[in-house]
C-alpha positions in Angstrom: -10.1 -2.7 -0.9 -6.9 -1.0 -2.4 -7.3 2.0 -4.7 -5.4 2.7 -7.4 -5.6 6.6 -9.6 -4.5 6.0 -12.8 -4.0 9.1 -15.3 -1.2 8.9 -18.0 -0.3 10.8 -21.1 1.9 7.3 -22.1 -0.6 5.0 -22.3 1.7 2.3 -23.1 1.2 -0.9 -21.4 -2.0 0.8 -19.1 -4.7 -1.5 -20.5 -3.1 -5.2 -19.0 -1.9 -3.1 -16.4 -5.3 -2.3 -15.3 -6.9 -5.5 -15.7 -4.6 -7.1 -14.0 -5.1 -4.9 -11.0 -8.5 -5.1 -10.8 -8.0 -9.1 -11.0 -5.9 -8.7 -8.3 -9.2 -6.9 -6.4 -7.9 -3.1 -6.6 -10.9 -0.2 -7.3 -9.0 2.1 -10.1 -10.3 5.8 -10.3 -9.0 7.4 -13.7 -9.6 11.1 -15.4 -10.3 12.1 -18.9 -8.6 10.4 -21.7 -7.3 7.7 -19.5 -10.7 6.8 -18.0 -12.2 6.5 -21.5 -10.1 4.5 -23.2 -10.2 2.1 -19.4 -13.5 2.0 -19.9 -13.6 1.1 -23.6 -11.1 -2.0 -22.6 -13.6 -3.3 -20.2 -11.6 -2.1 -17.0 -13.8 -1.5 -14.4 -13.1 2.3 -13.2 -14.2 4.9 -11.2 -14.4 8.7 -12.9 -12.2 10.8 -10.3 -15.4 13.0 -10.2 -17.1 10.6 -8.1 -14.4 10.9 -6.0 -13.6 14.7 -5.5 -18.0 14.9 -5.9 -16.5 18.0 -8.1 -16.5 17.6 -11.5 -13.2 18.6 -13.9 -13.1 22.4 -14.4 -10.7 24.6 -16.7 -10.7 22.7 -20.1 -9.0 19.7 -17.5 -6.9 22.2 -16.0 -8.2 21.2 -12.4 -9.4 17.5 -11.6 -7.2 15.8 -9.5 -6.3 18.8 -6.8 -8.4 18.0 -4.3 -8.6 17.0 -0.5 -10.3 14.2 -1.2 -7.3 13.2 -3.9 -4.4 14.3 -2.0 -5.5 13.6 1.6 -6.2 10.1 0.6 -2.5 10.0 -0.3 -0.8 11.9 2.3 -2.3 11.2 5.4 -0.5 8.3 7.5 -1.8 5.1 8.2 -0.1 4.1 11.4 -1.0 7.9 13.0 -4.3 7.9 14.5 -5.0 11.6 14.4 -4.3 11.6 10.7 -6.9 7.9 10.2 -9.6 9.5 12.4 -9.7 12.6 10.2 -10.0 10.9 6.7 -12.8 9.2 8.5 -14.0 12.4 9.8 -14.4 13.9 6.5 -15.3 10.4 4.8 -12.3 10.4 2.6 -10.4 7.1 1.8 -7.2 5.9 1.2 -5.5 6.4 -2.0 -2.8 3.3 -2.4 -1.1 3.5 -6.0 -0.8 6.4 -8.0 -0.1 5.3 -12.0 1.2 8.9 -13.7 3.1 10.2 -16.5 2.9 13.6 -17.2 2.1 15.9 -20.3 4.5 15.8 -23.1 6.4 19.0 -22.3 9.6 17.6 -23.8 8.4 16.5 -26.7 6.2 19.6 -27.4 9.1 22.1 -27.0 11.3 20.3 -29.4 8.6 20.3 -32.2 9.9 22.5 -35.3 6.5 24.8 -35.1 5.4 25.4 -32.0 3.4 28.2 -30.3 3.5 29.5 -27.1 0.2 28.6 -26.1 0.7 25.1 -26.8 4.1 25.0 -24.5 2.3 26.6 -21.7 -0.5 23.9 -22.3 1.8 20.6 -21.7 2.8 22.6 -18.3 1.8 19.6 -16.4 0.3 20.9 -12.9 -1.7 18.2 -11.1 0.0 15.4 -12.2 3.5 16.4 -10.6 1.2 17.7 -7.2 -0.3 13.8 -7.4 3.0 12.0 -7.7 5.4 14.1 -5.6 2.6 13.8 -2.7 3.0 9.8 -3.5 6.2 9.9 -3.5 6.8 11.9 -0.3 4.1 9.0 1.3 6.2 5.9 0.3 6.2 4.3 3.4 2.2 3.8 2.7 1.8 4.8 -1.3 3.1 3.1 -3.8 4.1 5.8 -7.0 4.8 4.3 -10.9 5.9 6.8 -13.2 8.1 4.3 -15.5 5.9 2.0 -17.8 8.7 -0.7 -17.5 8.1 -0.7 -13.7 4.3 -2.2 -14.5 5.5 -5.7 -14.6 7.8 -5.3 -11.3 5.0 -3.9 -9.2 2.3 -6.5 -10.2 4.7 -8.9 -9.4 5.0 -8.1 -6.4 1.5 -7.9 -5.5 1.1 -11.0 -6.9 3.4 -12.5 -4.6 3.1 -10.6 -1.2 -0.3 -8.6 -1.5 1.4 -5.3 -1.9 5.0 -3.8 -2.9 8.0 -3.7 -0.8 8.9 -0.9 1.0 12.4 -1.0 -0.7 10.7 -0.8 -4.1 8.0 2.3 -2.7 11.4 3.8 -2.0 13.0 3.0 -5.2 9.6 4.4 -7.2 9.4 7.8 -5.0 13.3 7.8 -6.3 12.3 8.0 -9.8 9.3 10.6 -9.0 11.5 13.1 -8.0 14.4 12.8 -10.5 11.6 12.7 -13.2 10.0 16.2 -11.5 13.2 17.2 -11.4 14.4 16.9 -14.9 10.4 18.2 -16.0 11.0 21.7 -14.3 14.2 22.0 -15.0 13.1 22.3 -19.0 10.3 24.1 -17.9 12.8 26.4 -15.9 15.1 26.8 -19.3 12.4 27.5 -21.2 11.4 30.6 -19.2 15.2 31.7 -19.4 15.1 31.8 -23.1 11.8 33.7 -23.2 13.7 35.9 -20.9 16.9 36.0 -22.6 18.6 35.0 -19.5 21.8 33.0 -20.2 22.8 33.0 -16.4 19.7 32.6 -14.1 20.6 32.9 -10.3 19.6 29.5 -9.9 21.2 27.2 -12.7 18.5 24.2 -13.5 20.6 21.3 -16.0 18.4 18.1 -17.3 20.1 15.1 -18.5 18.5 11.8 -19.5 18.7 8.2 -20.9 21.2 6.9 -19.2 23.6 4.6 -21.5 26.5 2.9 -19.2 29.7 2.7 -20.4 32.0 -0.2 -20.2 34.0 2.7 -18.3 35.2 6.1 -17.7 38.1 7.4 -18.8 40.6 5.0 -17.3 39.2 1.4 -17.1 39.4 2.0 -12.7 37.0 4.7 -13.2 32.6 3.9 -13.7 31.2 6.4 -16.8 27.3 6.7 -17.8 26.6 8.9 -20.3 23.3 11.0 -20.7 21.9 12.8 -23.4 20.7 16.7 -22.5 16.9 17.3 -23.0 16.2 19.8 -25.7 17.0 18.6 -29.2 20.1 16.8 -29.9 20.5 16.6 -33.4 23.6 16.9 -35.6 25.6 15.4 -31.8 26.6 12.3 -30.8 23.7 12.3 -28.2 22.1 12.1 -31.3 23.4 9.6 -33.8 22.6 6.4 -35.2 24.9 3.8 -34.4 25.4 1.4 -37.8 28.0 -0.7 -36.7 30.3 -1.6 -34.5 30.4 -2.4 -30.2 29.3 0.0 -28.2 30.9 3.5 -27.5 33.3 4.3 -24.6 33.4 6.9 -22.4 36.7 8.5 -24.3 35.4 7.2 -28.0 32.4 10.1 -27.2 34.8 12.8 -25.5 36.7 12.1 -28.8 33.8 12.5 -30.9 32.7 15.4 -29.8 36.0 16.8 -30.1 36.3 15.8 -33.8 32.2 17.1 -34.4 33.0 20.6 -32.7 36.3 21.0 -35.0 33.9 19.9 -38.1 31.3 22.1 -37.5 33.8 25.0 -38.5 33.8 24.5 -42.1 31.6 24.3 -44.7 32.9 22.8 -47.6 34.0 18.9 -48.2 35.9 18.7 -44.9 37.3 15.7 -42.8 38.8 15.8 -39.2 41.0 13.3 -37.4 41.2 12.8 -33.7 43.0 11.3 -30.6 42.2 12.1 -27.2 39.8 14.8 -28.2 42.9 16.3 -30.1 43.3 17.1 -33.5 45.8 14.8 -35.5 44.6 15.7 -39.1 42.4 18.5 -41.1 42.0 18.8 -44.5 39.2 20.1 -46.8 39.3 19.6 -50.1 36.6 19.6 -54.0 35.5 16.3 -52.3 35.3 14.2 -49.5 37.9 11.7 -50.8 40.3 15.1 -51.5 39.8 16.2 -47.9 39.9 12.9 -46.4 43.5 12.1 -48.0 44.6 15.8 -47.0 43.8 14.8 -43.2 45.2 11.5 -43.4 48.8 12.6 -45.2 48.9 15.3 -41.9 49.6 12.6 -39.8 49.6 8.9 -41.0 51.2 7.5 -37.2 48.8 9.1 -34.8 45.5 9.1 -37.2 45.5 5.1 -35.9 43.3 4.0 -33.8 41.5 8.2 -33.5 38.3 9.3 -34.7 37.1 10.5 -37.9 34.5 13.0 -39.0 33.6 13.7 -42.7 30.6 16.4 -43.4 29.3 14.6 -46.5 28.7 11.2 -47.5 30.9 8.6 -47.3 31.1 6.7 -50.8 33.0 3.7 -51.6 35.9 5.1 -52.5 36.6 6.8 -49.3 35.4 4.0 -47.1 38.3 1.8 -49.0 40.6 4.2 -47.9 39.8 4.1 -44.1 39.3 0.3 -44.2 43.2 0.4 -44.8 43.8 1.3 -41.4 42.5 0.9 -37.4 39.8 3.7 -36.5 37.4 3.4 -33.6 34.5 5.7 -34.8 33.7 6.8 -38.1 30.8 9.7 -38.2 29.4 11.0 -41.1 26.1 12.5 -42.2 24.7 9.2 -44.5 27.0 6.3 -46.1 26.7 4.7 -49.7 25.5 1.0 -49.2 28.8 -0.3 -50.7 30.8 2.0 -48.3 28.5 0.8 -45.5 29.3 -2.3 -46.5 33.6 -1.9 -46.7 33.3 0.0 -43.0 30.8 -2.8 -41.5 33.4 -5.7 -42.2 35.6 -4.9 -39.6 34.0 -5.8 -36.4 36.0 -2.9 -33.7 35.0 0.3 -35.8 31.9 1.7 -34.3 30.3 3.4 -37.7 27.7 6.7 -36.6 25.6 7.8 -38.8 24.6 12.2 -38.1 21.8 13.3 -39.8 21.7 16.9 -40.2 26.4 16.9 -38.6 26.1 20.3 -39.9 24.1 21.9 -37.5 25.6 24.8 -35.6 23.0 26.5 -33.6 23.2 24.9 -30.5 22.1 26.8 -26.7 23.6 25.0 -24.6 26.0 25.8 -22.3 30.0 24.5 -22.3 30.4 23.4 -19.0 33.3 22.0 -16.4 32.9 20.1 -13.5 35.2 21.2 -10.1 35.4 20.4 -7.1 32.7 22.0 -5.4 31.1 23.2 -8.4 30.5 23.8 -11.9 32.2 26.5 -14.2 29.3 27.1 -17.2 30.2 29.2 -20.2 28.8 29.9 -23.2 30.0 27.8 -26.6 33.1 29.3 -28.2 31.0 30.1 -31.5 32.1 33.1 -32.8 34.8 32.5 -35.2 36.7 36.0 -35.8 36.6 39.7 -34.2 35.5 42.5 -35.6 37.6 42.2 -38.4 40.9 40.9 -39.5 43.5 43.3 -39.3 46.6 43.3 -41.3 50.0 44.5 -39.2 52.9 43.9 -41.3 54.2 45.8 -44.6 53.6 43.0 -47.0 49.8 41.6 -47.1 48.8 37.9 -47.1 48.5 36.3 -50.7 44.8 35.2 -52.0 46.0 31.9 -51.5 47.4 32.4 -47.8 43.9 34.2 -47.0 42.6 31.0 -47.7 45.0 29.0 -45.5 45.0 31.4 -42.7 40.9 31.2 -42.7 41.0 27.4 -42.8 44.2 27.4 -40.2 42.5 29.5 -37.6 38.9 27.5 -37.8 41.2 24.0 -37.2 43.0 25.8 -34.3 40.2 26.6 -32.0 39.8 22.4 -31.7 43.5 22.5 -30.3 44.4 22.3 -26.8 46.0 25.4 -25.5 48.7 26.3 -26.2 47.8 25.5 -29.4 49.4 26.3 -32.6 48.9 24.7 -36.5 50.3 24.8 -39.0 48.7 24.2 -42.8 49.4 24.5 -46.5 46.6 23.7 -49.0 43.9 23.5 -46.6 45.3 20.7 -44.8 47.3 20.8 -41.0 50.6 19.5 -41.7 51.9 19.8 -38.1 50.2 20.7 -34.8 51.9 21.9 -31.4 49.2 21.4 -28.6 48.7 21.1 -25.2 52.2 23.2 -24.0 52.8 24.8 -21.2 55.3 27.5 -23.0 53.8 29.0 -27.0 57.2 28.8 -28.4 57.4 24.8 -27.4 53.9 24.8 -29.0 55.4 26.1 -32.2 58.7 23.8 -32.1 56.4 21.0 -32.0 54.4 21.8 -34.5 57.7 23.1 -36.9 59.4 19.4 -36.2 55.8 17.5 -36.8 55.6 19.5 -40.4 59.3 18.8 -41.3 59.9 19.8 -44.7 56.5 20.5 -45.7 56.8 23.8 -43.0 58.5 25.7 -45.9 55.7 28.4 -47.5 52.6 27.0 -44.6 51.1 29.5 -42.5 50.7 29.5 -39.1 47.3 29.8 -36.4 48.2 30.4 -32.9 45.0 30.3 -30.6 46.8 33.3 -28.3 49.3 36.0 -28.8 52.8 35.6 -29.0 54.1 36.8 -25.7 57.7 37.0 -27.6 59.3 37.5 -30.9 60.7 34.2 -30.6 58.0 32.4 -32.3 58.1 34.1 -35.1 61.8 33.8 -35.3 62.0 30.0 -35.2 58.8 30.2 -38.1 61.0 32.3 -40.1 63.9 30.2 -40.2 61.7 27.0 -41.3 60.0 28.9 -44.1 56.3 29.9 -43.0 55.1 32.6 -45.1 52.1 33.7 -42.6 50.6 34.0 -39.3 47.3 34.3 -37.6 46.6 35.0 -34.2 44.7 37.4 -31.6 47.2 39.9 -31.3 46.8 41.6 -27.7 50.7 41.1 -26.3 52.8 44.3 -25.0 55.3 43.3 -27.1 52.9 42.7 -30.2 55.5 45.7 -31.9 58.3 43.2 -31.4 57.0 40.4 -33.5 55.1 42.8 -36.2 59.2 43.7 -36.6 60.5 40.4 -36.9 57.5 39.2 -39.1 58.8 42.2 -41.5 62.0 41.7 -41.2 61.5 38.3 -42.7 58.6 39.4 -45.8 56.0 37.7 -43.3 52.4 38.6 -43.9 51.1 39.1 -40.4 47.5 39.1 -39.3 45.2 39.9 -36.1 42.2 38.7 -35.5 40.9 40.4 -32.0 39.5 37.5 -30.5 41.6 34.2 -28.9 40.4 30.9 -29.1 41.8 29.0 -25.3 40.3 25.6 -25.2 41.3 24.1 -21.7 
């Protein structure tokens, strides 16, 4: 007779799964909750006690670590050394192990949460029972995945027992499943810690979504969502509307969230390829949305938006007007759900909670060879904003020179913005050379550059820069400070009634 253990925290689909195995002629052992509620269905099942002749210890801690448990799934049945021995010590053979293990996950990402608890849903025999299952494939077959319940009987119905491509497939999923579990486990310990960069770097990503493909249409993309909680990201939102996202429509969207999460008041942010085109913040939404759109009105088409408060009707008019691939926003009004839904290429995301800034995770940059982790670039300013120039920045180009230098962290270095009124009006990105940066950003602005002000996300290696702002009319500049020759530009910034201001701290974004 086969033997199947059965002991999962998902009970989902369990009950037909059992009777149908036990139709099929299989003896099922089971522990605690599971074998109560088999036994309440009419399953017949064996208490792993009788098994193990040992009964459950610990509050449950110990049950299923046992020779008689784990030798009847280890041992191999095509060596005769290991058959005599289990028939030696009158153990039998354990053929299917049915496991999911305690909700670690799910109890870590609970608002309240004590300690003691955590360390509670630190799953133990369950990950010794399937990894030992696993390792046996060739003999023991290991189901970790309710939706491979179906698969397995199946199989069993047909051929009297599973294949030994799907054993290999289902010890596959045991160890990236025991994998992922330790790795939170792992993290979890670092924060108690207050280690940011263990020795040994543990990352968990899961639910795969594919993607119709990567960043070019020759390249494959999946994306995964990390493990701890996800709200307020696009691992996290509720798609509306709209076919599914791509690869770059996510890079994108994370670029405009991460720009977004900057500001506080009524603030939206356009996007292409992860780049800012628009910024504006305004009294309301519809104020800040028509400040980002007027900052570029070509290259706004076909990008991303992200607004911080609802979207009503009257702003959802104004986007229907043009071509945008994702729309994200924390909640929608039902008639500007309805506007934005009538247009079937706009994928519509609704982010509860798009506010939220607190995140732990790391930023991190695949190479060959490795990985580069850092932490997030969170902290706005220095230790405070120092003023270097003879004449002091107006109330009103405080204002601009705060909202400039929170839009030009989202800018690819060399970056460089310019903004009047809380709004970009020109934006030099991506350059090689800071004074191209600025040229950029000075022809992109045209006549609105006269009385803007100016965030660079590095120093000005040269006067130049501040030359060529000068002669289009910017009133005042923001930036790190840091250069040998900062005494250079603090003299051509005065020579020219500029207000000047250092911040101590660069923003690079590679």
């Amino acid at each position: 007779m086969k033997r199947a253990l059965i002991s999962v925290y998902d009970k989902k689909g369990i009950i037909p799964f059992a009777k149908e195995l036990n139709r099929l002629g299989w003896e099922i052992i089971s522990t605690g909750g599971t074998y109560k509620i088999l036994k309440g269905e009419g399953v017949d099942v064996v208490d792993v006690a009788e098994v193990t002749k040992f009964p459950e210890i610990l509050d449950g801690r110990v049950k299923t670590i046992h020779p008689n448990i784990h030798g009847g799934l280890l041992y191999k049945r095509d060596d005769m050394n290991h058959v005599d021995k289990l028939k030696e010590l009158n153990i039998n053979s354990i053929d299917m192990v049915v496991n999911n293990l305690y909700p670690f996950e799910e109890t870590i990402n609970k608002v309240e949460v004590n300690h003691e608890d955590v360390i509670e849903n630190i799953d133990i025999g369950g990950p010794s029972m399937i990894r030992a299952a696993a390792k046996n494939y060739e003999y023991v077959t290991v189901v970790v995945d309710p939706s491979d319940y179906e698969k397995v009987l199946d199989e069993i119905k047909s051929q009297g027992e599973t294949t030994l491509k799907t054993r290999r497939y289902l010890a596959m999923k045991v160890f990236q499943y025991t994998a992922y579990y330790d790795s939170l486990i792992a993290n979890y310990f670092n924060k108690l810690e207050s280690v940011k960069f263990p020795d040994i770097v543990t990352l968990g990503f899961k639910d795969k979504r594919e993607l119709r493909y990567g960043e070019n249409p020759h390249q494959k993309g999946v994306f995964y969502r990390e493990g701890n909680n996800v709200e307020g990201t696009i691992a996290g939102a509720i798609q509306i509307h709209g076919k599914e996202l791509s690869f770059n429509n996510i890079n994108d969207s994370n670029g405009a969230l991460e720009i977004l999460k900057e500001f506080d008041e009524p603030t939206v942010v356009g996007v292409k390829h992860a780049n800012p085109c628009g910024i504006g913040s305004g009294d309301s939404i519809l104020d800040a949305y028509k400040k980002a759109y007027e900052s570029d009105t070509i290259s706004i088409f076909g990008g991303i938006l992200a607004a911080n408060r609802e979207i009503d009707e009257e702003v959802a008019k104004f986007i229907d007007e043009i071509f945008i691939e994702v729309v994200m926003a924390p909640s929608y009004t039902k008639k500007a759900l309805s506007i934005l839904s009538s247009k079937r290429n706009i994928r519509v995301l609704q982010i509860p909670h798009i506010e939220k800034r607190d995140y732990n995770s790391y930023d991190i940059k695949k190479v060959l060879g490795g990985i580069l982790l850092q932490e997030r670039d969170t902290q706005l300013l220095g230790a405070e904003l120092k003023v270097v120039t003879n004449r002091k920045p107006t109330d009103k180009e405080r204002q601009d020179l705060l909202f400039a230098w929170k839009a030009v962290k989202g800018v690819k270095s060399n970056g460089v913005l310019l903004a009047k009124d809380k709004a970009t009006i020109g934006i030099g990105l991506g350059e090689v050379n800071r004074i191209w940066a600025v040229q950029n950003a000075i022809e992109r602005a045209g006549n609105k550059a006269k009385g803007s002000v100016l965030a660079s996300d590095g120093f000005f290696p040269f006067k130049d820069s501040v030359e060529a702002l000068a002669k289009a009319g910017v009133t005042a500049i923001i930036q790190p400070g840091g250069s040998i020759r900062d005494e250079e530009s603090i003299e051509e910034a005065n020579k020219h009634n500029i207000a000047m201001v250092f911040t101590g701290i660069r923003h690079f974004k590679h």
